[in-house]
N, C-alpha and C positions, 0 to 999 in steps of 0.2 A: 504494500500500500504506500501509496507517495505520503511523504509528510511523515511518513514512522520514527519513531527516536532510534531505527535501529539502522542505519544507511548498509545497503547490501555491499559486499566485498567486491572486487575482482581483483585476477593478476593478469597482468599483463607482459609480455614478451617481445624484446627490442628485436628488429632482423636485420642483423648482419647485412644485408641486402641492401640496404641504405647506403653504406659507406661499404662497399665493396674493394677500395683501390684505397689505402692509403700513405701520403706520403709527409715525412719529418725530417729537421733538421738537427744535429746535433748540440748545434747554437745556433741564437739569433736575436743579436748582430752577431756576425761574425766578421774576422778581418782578412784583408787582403791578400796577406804574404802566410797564411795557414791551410792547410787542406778543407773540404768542409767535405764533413761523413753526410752522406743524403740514405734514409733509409726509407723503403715503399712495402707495405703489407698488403698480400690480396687476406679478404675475409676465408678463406677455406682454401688450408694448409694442402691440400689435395691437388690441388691446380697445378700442372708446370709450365713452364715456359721464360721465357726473361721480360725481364721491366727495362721500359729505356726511361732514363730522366732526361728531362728535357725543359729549354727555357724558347719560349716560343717553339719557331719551329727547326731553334738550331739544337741535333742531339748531343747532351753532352758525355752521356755513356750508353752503353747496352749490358747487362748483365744477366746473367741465370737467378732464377730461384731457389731457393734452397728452403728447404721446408717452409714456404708461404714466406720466407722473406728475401729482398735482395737490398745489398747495399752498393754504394760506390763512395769516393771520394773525389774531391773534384775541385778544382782552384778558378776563384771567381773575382773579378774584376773589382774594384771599388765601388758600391752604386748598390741601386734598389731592383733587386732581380724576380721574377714570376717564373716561380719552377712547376710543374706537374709531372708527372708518371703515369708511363703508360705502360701496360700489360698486354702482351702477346703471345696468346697461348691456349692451354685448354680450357675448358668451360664454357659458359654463357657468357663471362666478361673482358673475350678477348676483342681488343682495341681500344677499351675503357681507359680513358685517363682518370689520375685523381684530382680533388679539386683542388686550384693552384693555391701554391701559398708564395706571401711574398717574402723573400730572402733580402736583410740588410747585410751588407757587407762593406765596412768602414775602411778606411785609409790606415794602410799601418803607421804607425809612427816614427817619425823621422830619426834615425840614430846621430848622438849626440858625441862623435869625434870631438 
């Protein structure tokens, strides 16, 4: 009955299926003269294939998967970068990019000879 002092339960269950592709940075900012680790997860560890990272449509690696993750390392320019990952492989979500994120990547600082 609506209006009960007892409000009914439910549970409910997030899917995976949402964020299927996702990609992180190991920092951010990060700076110029450092590597920066890029890591991308598909949602189900079951999938093979490799992820490329990429910043528009220049790639800047291609990698395998390795149990649902891939990494690389990658050295980037001073400036405010838009990376995604894209997955190429088995499943439903090959071609899928994930959604970008934007990468700062600061000016190292000047050494003081």
């Amino acid at each position: 009955m609506f209006g009960a002092s007892h409000p009914t339960p439910f549970v409910a269950k997030i899917n995976d299926r949402l964020m299927p592709l996702s990609l992180t940075t190991e920092r951010n900012p990060s700076q110029a003269d450092h590597l920066l680790l890029l890591r991308a997860a598909v949602a189900d560890a079951r999938y093979t294939g490799t992820v490329e990272f990429a910043e528009g449509a220049q790639s800047l690696a291609s990698v395998p998967l390795v149990a649902g993750v891939a990494t690389a390392s990658v050295s980037l320019p001073a400036g405010i970068h838009r990376l995604k990952a894209i997955f190429h492989g088995t499943g439903p979500f090959n071609g899928l990019a994930s959604p970008e994120i934007v990468q700062v990547v600061n000016q190292a600082p000047a050494d003081d000879d």
